[in-house]
MOPAC internal coordinates of N, CA, C and O (Angstrom, degrees):
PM7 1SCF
backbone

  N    0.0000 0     0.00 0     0.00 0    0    0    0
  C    1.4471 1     0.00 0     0.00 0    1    0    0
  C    1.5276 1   111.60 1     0.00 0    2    1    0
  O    1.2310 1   118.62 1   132.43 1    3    2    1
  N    1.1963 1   120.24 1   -47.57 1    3    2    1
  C    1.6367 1   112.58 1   178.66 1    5    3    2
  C    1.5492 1   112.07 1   -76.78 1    6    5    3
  O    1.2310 1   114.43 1  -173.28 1    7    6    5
  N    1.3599 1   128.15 1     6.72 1    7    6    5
  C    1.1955 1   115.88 1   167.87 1    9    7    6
  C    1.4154 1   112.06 1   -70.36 1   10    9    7
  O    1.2310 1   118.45 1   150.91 1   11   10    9
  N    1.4882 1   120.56 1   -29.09 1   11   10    9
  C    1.9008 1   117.30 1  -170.54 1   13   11   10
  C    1.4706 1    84.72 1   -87.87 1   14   13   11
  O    1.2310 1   101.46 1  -145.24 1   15   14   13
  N    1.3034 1   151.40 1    34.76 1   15   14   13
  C    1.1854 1   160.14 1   179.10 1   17   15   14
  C    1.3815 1   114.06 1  -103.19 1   18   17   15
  O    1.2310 1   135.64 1   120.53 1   19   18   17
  N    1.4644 1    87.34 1   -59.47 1   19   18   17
  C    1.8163 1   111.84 1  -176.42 1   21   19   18
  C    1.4313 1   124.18 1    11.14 1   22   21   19
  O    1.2310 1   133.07 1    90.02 1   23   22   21
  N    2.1029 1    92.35 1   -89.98 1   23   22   21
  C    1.0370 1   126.21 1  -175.08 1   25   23   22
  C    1.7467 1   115.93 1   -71.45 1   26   25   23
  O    1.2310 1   125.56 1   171.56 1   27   26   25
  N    1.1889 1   106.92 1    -8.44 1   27   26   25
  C    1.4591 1   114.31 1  -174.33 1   29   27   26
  C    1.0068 1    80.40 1   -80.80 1   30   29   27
  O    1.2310 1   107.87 1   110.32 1   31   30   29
  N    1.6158 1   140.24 1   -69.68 1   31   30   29
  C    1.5037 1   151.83 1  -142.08 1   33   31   30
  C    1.3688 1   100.74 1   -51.89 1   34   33   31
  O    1.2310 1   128.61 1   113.06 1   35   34   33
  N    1.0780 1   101.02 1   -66.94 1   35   34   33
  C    1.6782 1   120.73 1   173.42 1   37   35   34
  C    1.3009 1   120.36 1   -41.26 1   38   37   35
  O    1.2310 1   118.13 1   120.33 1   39   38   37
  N    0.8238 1   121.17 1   -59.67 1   39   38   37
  C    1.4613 1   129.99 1   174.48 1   41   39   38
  C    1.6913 1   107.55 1   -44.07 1   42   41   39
  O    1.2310 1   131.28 1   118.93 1   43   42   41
  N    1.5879 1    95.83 1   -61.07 1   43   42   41
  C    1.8041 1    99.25 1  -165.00 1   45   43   42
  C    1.8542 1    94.07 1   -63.51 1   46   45   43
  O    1.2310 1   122.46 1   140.44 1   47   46   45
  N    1.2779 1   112.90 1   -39.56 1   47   46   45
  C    1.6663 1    94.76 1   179.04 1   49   47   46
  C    1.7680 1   129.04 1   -68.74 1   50   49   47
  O    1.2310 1   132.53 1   145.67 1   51   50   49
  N    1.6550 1    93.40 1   -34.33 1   51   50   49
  C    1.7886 1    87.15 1   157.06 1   53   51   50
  C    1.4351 1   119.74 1   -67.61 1   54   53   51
  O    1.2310 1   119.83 1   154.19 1   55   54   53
  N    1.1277 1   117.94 1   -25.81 1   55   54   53
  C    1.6672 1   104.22 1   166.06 1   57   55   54
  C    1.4548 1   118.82 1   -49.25 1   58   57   55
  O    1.2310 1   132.49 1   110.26 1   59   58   57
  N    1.5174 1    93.47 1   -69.74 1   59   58   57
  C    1.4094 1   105.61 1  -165.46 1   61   59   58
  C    1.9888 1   108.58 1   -68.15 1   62   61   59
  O    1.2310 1   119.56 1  -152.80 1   63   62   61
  N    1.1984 1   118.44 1    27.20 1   63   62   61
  C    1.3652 1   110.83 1  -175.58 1   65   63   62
  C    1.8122 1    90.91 1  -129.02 1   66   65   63
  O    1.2310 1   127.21 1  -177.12 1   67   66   65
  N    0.9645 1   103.74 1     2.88 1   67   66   65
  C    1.5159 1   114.03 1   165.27 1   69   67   66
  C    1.9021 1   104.03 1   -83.35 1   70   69   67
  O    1.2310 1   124.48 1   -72.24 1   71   70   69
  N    1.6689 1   109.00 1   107.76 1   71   70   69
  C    1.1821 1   109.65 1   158.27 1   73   71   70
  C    1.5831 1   138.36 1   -34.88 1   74   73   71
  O    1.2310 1   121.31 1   137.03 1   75   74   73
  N    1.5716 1   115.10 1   -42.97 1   75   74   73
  C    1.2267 1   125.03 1   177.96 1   77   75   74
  C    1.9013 1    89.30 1   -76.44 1   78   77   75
  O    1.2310 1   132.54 1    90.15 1   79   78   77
  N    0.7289 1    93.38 1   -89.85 1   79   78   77
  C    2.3824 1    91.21 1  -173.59 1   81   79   78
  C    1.0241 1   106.54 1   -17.61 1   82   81   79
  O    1.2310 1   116.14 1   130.42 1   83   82   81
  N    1.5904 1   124.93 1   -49.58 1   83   82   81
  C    1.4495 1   110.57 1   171.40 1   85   83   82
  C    1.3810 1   130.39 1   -47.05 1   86   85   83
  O    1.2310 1   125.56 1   135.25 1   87   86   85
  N    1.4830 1   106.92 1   -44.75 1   87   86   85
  C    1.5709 1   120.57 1  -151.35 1   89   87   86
  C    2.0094 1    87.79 1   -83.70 1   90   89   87
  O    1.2310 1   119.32 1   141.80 1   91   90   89
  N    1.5587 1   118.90 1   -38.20 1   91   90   89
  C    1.3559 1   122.59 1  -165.31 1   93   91   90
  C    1.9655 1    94.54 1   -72.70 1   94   93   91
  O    1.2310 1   120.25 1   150.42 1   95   94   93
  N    1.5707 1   117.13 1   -29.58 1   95   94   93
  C    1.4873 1   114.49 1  -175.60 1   97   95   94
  C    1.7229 1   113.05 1   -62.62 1   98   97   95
  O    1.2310 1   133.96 1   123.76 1   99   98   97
  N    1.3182 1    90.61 1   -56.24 1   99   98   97
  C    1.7443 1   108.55 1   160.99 1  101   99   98
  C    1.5828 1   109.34 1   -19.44 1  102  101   99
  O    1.2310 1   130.38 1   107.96 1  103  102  101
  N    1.4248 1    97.58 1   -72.04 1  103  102  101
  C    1.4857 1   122.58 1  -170.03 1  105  103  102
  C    1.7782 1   116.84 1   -55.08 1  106  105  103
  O    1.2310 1   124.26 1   130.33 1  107  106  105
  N    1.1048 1   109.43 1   -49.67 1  107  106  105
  C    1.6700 1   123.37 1   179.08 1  109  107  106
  C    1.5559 1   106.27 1   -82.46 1  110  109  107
  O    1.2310 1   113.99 1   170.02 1  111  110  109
  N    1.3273 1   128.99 1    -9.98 1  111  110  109
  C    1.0635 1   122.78 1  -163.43 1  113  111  110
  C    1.7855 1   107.61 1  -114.60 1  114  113  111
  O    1.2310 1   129.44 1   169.82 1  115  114  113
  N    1.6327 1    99.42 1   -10.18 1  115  114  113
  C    1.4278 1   114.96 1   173.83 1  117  115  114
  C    1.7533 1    91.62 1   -97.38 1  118  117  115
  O    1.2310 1   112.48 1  -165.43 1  119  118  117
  N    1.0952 1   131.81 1    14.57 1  119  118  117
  C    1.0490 1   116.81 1   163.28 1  121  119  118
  C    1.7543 1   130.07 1  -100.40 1  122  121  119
  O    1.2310 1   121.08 1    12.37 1  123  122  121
  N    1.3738 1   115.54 1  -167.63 1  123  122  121
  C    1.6605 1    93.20 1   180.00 1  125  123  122
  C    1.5933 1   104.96 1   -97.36 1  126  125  123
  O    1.2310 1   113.44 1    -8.84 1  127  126  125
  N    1.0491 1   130.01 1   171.16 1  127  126  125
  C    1.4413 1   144.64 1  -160.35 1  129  127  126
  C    1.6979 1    99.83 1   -73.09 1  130  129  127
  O    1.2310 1   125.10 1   -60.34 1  131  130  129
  N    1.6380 1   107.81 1   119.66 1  131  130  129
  C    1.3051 1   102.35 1   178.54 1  133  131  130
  C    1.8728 1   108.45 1    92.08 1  134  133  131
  O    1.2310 1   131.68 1  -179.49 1  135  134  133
  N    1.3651 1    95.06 1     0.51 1  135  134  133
  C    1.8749 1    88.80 1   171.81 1  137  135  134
  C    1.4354 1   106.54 1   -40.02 1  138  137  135
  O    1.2310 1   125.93 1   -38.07 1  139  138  137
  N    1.6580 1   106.20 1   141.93 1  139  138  137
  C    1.4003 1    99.39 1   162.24 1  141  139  138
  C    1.8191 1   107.41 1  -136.14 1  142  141  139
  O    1.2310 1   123.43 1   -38.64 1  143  142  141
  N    1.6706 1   111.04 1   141.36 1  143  142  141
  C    1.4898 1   107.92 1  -146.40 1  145  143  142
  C    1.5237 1    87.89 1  -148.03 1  146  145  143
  O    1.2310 1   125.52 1     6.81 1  147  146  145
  N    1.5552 1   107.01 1  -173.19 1  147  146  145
  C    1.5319 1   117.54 1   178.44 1  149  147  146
  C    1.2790 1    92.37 1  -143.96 1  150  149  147
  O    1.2310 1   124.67 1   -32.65 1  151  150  149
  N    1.9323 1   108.65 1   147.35 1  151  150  149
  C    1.0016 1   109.06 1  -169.32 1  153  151  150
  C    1.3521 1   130.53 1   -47.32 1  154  153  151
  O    1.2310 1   121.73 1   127.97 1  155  154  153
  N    1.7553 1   114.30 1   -52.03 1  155  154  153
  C    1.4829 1   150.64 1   156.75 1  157  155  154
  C    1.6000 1   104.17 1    -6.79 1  158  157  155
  O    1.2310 1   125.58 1   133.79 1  159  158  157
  N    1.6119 1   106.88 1   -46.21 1  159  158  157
  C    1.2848 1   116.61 1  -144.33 1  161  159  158
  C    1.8025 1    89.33 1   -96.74 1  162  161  159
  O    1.2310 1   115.26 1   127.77 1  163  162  161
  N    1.3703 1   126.59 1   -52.23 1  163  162  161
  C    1.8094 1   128.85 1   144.80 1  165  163  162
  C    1.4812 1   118.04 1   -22.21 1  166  165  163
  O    1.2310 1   114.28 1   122.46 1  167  166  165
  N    1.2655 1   128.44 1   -57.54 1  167  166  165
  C    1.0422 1   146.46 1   163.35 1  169  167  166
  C    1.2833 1   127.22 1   -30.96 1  170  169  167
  O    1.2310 1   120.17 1   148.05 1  171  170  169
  N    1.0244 1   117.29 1   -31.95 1  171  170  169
  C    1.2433 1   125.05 1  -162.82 1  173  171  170
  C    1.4556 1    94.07 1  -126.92 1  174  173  171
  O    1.2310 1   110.94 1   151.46 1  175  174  173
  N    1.4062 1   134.66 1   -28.54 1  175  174  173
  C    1.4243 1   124.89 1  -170.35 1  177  175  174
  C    1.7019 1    82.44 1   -80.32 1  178  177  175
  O    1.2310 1   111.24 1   136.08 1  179  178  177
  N    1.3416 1   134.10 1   -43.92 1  179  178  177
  C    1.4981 1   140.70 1  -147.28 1  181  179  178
  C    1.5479 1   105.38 1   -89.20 1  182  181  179
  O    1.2310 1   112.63 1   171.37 1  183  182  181
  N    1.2453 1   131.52 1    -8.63 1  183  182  181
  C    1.1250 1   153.62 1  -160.61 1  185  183  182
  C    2.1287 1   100.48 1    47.22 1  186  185  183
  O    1.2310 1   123.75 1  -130.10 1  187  186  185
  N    0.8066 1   110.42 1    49.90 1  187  186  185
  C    1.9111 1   112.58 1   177.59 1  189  187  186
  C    1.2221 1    97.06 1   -95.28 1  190  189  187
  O    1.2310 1   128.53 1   -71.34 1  191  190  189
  N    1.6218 1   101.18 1   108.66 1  191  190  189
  C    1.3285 1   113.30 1   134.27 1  193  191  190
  C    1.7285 1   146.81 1    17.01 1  194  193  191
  O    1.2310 1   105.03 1   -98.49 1  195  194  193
  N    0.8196 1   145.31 1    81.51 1  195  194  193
  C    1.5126 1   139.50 1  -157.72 1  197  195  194
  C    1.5078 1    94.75 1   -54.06 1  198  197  195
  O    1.2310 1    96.64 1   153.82 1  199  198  197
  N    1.1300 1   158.93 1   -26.18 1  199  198  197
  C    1.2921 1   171.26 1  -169.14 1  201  199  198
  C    1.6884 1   100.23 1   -90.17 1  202  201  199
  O    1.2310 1   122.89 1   151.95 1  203  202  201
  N    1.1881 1   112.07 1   -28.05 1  203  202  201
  C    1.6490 1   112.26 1  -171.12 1  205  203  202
  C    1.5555 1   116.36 1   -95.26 1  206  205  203
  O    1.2310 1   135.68 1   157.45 1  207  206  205
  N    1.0687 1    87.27 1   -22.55 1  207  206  205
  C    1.5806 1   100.69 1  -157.64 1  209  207  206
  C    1.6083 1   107.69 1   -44.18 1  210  209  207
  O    1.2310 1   122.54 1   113.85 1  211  210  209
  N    1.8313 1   112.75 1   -66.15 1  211  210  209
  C    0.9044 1   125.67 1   158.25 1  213  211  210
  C    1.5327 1   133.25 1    30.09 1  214  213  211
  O    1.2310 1   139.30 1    77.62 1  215  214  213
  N    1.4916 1    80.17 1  -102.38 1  215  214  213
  C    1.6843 1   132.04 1   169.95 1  217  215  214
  C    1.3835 1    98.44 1   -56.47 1  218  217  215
  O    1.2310 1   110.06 1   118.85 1  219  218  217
  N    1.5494 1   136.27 1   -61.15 1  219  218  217
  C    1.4525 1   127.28 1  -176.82 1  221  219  218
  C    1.5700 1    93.04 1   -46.19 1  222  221  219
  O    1.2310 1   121.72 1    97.43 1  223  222  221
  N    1.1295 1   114.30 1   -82.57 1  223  222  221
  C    1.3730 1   122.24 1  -153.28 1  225  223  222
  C    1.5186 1   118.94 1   -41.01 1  226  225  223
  O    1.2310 1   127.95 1   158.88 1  227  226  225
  N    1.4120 1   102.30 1   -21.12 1  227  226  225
  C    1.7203 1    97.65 1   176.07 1  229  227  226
  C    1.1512 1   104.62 1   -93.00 1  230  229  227
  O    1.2310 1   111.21 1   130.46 1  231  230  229
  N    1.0696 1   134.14 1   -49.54 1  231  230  229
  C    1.8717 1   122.07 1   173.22 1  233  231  230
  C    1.4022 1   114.95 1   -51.91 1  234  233  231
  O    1.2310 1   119.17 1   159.60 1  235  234  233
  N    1.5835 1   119.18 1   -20.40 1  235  234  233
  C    1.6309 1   109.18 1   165.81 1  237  235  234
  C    1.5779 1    95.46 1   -91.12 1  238  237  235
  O    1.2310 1   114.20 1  -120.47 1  239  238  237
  N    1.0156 1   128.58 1    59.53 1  239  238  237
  C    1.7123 1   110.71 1   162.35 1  241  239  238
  C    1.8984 1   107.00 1  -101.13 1  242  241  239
  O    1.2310 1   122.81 1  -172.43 1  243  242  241
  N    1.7107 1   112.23 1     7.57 1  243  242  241
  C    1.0617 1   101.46 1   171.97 1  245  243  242
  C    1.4710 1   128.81 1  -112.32 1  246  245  243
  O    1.2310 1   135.76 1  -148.20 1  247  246  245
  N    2.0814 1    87.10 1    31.80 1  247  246  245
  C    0.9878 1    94.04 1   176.45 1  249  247  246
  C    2.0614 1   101.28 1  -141.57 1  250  249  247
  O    1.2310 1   131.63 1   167.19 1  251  250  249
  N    0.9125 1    95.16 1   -12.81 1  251  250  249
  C    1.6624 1   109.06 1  -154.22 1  253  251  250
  C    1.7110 1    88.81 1  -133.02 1  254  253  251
  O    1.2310 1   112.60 1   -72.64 1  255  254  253
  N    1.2698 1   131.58 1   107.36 1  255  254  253
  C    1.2689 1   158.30 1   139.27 1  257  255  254
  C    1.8911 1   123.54 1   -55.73 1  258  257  255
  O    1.2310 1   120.97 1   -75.35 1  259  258  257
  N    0.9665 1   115.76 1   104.65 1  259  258  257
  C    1.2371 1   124.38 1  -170.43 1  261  259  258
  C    1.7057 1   113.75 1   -91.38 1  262  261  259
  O    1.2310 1   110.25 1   -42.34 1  263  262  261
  N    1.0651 1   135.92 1   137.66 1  263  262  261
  C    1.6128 1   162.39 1  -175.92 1  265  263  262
  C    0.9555 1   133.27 1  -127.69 1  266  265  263
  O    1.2310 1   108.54 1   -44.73 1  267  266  265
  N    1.8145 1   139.04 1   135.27 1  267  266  265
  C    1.2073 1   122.70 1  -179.29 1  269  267  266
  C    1.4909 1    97.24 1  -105.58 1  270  269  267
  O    1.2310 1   118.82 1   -35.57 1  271  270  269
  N    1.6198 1   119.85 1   144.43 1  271  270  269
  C    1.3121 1   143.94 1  -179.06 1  273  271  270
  C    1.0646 1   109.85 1  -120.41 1  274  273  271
  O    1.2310 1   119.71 1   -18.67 1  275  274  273
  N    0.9327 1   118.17 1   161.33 1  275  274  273
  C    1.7358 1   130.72 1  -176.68 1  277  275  274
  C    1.7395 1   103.74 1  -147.56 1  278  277  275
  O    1.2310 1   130.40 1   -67.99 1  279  278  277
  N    0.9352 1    97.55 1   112.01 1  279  278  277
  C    1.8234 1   114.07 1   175.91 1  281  279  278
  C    1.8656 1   109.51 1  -137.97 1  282  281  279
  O    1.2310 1   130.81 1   -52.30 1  283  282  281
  N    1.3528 1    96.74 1   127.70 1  283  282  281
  C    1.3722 1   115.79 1  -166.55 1  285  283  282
  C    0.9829 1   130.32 1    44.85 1  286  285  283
  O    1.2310 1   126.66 1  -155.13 1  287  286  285
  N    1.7044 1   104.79 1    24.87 1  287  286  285
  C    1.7177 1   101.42 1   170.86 1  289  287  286
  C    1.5840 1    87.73 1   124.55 1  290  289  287
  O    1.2310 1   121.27 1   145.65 1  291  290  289
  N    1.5102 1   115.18 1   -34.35 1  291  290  289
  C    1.7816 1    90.89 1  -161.15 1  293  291  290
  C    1.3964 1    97.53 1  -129.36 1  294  293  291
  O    1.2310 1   132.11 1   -32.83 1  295  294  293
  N    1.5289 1    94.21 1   147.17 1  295  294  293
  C    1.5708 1   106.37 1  -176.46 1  297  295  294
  C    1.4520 1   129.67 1   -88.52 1  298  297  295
  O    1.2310 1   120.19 1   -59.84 1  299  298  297
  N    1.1803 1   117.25 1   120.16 1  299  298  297
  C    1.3504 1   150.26 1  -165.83 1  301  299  298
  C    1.7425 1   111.37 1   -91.49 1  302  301  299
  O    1.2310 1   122.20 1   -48.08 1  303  302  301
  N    1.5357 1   113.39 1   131.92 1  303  302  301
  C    1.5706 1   107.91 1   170.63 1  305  303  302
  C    2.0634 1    90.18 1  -109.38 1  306  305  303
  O    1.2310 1   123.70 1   -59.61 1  307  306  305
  N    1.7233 1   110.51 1   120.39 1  307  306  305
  C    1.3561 1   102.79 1   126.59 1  309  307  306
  C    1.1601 1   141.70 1  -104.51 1  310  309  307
  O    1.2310 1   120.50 1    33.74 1  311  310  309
  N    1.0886 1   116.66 1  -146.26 1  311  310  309
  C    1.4792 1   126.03 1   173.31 1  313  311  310
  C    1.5405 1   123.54 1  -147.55 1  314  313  311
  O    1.2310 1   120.89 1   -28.13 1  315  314  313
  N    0.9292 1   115.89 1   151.87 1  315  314  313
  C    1.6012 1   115.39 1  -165.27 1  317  315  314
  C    1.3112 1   111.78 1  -131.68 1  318  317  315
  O    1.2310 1   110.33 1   -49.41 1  319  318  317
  N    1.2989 1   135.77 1   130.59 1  319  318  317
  C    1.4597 1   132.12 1  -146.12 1  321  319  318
  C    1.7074 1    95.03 1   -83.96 1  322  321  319
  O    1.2310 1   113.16 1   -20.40 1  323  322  321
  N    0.8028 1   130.52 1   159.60 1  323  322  321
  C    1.5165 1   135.68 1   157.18 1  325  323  322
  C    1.9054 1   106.44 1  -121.92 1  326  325  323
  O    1.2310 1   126.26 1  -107.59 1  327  326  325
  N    1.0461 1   105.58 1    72.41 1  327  326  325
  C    1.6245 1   104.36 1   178.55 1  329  327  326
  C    1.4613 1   114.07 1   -62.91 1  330  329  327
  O    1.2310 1   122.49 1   -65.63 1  331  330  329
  N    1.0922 1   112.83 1   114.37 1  331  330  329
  C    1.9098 1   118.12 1   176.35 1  333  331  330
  C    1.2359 1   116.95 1   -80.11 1  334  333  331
  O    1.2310 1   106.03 1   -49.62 1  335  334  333
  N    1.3810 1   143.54 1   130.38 1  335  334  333
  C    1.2967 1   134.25 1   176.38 1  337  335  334
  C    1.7710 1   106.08 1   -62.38 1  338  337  335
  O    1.2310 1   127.53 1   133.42 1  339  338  337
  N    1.3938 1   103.12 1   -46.58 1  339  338  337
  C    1.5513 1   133.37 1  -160.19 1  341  339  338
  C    1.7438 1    88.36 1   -54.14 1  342  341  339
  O    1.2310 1   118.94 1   113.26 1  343  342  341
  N    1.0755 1   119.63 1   -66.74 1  343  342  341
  C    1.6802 1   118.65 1   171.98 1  345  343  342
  C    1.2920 1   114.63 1   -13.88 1  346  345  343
  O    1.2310 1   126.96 1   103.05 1  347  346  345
  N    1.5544 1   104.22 1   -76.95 1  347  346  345
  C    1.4841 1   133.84 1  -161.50 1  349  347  346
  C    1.7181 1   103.07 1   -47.43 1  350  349  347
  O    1.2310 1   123.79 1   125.81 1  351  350  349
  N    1.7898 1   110.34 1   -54.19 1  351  350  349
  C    1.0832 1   115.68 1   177.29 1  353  351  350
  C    1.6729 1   119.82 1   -57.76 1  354  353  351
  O    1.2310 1   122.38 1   129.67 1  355  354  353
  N    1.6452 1   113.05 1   -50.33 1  355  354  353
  C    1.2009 1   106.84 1   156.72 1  357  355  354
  C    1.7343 1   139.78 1   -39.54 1  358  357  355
  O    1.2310 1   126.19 1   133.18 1  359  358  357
  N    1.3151 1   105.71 1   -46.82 1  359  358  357
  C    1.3257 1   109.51 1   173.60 1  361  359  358
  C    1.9170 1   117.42 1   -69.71 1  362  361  359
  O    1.2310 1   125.71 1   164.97 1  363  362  361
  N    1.0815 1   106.64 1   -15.03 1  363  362  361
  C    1.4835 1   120.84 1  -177.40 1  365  363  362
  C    1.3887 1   101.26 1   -82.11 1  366  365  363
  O    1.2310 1   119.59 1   136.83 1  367  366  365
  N    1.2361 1   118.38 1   -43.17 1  367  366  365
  C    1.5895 1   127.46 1   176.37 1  369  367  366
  C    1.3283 1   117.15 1   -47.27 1  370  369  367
  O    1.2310 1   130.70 1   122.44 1  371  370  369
  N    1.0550 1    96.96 1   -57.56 1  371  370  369
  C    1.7641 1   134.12 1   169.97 1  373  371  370
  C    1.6386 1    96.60 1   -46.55 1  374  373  371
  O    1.2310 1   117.56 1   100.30 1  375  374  373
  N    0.7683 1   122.24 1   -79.70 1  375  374  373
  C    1.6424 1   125.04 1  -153.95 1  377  375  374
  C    1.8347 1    89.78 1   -87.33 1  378  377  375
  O    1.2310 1   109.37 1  -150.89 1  379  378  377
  N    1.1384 1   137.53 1    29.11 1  379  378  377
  C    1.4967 1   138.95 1   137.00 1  381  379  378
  C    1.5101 1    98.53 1   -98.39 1  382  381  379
  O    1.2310 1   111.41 1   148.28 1  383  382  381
  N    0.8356 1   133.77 1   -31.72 1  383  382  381
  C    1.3631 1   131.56 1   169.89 1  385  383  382
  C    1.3137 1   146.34 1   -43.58 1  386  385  383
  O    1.2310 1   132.79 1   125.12 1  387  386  385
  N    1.6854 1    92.89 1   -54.88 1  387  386  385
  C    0.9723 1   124.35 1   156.63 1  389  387  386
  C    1.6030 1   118.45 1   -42.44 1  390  389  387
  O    1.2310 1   125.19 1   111.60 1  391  390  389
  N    1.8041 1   107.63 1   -68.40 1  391  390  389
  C    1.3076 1   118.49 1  -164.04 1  393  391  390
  C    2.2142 1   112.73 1   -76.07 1  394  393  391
  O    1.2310 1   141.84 1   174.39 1  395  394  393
  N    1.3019 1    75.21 1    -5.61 1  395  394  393
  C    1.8867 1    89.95 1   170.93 1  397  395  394
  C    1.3720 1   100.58 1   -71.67 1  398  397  395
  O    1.2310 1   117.67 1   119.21 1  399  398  397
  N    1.7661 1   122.04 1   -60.79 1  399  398  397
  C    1.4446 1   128.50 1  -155.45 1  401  399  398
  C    1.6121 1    97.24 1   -79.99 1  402  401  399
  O    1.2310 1   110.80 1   160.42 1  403  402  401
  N    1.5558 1   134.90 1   -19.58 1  403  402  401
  C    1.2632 1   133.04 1  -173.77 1  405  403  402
  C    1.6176 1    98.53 1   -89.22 1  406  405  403
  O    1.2310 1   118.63 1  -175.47 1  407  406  405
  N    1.3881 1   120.22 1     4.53 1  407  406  405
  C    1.1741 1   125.14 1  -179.02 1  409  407  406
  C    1.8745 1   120.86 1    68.99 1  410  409  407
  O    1.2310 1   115.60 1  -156.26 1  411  410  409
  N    1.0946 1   125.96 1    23.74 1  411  410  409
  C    1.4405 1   141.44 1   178.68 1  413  411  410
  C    1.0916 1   115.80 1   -83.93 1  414  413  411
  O    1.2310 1   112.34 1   128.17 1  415  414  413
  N    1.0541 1   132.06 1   -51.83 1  415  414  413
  C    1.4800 1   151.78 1  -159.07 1  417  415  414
  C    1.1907 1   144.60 1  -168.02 1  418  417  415
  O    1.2310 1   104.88 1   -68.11 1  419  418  417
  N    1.1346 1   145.56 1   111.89 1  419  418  417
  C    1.6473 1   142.39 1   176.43 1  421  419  418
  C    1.6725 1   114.91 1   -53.21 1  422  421  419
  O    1.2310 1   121.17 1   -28.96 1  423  422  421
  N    1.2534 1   115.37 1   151.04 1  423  422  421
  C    1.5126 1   117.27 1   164.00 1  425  423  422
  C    1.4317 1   114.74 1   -62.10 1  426  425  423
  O    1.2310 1   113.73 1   -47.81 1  427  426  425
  N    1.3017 1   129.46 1   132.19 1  427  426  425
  C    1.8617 1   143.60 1   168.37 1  429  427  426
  C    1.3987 1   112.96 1  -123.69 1  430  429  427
  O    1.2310 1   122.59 1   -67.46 1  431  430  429
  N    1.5025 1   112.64 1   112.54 1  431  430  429
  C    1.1670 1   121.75 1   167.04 1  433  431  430
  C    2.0244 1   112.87 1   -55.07 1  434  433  431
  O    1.2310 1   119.10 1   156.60 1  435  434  433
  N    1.7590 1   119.32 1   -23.40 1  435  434  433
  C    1.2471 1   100.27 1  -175.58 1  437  435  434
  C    1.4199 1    94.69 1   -96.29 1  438  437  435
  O    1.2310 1   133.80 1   -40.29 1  439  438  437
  N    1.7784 1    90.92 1   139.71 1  439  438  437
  C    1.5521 1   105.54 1   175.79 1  441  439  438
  C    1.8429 1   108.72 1   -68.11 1  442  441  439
  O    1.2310 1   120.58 1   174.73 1  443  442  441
  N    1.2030 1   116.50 1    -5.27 1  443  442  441
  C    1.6977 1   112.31 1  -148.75 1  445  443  442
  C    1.7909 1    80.33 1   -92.66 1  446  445  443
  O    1.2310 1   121.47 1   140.84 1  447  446  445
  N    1.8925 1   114.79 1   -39.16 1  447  446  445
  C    1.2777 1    97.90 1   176.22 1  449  447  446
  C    1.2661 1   152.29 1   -81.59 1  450  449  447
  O    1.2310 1   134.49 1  -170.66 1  451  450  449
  N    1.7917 1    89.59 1     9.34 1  451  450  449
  C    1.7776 1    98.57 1   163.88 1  453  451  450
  C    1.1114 1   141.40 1   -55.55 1  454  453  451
  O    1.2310 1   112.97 1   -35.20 1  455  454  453
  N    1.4600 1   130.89 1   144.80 1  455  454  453
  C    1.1066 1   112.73 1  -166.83 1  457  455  454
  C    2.2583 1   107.80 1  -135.80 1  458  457  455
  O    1.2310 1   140.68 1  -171.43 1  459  458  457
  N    1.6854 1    77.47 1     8.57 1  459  458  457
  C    1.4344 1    89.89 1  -173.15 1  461  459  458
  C    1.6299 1    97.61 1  -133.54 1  462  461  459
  O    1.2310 1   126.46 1   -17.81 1  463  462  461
  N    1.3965 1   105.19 1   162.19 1  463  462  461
  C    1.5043 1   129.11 1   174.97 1  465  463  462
  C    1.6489 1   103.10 1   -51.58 1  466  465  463
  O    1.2310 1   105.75 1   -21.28 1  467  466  465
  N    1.0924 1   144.03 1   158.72 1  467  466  465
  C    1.2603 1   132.74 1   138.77 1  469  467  466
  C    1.7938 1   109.69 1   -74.67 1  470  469  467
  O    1.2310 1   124.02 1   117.21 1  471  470  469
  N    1.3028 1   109.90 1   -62.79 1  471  470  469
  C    1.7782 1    87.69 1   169.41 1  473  471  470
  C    1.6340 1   100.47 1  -115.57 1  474  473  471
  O    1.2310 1   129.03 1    -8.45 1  475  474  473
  N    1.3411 1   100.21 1   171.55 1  475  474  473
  C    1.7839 1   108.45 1  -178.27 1  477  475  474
  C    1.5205 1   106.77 1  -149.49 1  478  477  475
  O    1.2310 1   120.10 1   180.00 1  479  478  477

């Protein structure tokens, strides 16, 4: 079963090992559910490159959904966040993981026995 996985897997981790995707995930994910933005406008909060932008924006398409708009006559592409819970939990997994193999701590399903941030 995780072999038709693979390439999905892969994919979402070359995204996310992209500095700019990271810094733009950060960004959309501190937002409220359903943000809707233009790249230009990411760009500039994320500091990306006019040359980068691009490329960010298609490796976040598994998170950020793109549309054509039309305002005052001229047509506009945004994007609209699709925030996943399922992510969030994954990446949390991940960073217990982490602090298991750095020798700190084991993974705990009870939230009451945390005693650390999930990120900081």
């Amino acid at each position: 079963m995780l072999k038709q996985f693979s390439d999905l897997f892969r994919g979402l981790f070359e995204a996310l090992s992209d500095e700019y995707v990271m810094k733009s995930f950060y960004a959309i994910y501190s937002k409220p559910q359903r943000y809707t933005f233009e790249k230009e406008v990411l760009a500039k909060e994320c500091d990306i490159p006019d040359d980068k932008i691009d490329v960010v924006m298609e490796k976040l398409k598994f998170i950020a959904t793109s549309r054509e708009v039309t305002i005052n006559g001229e047509k506009r592409t945004v994007y609209t966040s699709n925030q996943r819970h399922e992510l969030i939990a994954a990446l949390v997994l991940l960073t217990e993981f982490f602090y298991a193999i750095s020798g700190m701590a084991g993974y705990t399903l009870q939230v009451c026995r945390r005693s650390k941030s999930y990120f900081s």
